[in-house]
C-alpha positions in Angstrom: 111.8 198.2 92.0 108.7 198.7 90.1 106.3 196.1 89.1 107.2 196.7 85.2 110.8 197.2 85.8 111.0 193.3 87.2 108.7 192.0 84.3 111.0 193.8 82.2 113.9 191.3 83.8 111.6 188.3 83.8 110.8 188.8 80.3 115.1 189.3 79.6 116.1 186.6 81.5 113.4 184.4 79.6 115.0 185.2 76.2 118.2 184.4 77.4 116.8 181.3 78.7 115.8 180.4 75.6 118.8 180.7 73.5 120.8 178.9 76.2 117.5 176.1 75.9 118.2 176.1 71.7 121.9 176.4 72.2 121.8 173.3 74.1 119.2 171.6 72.4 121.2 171.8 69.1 124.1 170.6 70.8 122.6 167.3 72.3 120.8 166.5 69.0 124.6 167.2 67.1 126.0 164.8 69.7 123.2 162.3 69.5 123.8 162.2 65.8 127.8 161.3 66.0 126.9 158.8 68.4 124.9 157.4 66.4 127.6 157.2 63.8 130.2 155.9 66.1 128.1 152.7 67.2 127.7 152.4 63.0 131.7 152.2 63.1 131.9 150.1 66.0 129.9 147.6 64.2 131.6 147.6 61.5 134.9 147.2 62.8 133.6 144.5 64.9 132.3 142.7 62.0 135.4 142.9 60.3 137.5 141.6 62.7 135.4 138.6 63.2 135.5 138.1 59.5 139.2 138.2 60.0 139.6 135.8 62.4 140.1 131.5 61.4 136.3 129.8 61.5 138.5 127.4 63.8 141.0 128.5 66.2 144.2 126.0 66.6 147.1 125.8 68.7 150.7 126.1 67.1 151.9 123.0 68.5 149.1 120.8 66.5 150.8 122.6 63.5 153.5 120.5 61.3 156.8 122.2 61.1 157.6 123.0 57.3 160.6 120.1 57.7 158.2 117.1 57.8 
């Protein structure tokens, strides 16, 4: 194999290399991104629910039945 027909491969294998590199590179930074989002939502849902929930938690049994 002659010196210019591996450069020739070097210099192929390096282009593929760097679409697979941009390929991936666009894939992280898309994940990254709904990641992102999802802790967003998280947050959220988390400050809903303890909006939800009684300032003061009792149990049933200090309750008064409806009969009293």
């Amino acid at each position: 194999m002659s010196v210019e027909d591996r450069l020739s491969e070097l210099e192929v294998k390096l282009s593929f290399t760097e679409d697979l590199v941009d390929a991936l590179n666009t894939t992280v930074y898309r994940q990254q991104r709904e990641i992102d989002d999802l802790r967003l939502q998280l947050h959220a849902l988390r400050q809903q629910l303890l909006a939800s929930q009684p300032a003061e938690q009792h149990a049933l049994r200090d309750e008064i039945p409806p009969h009293y």
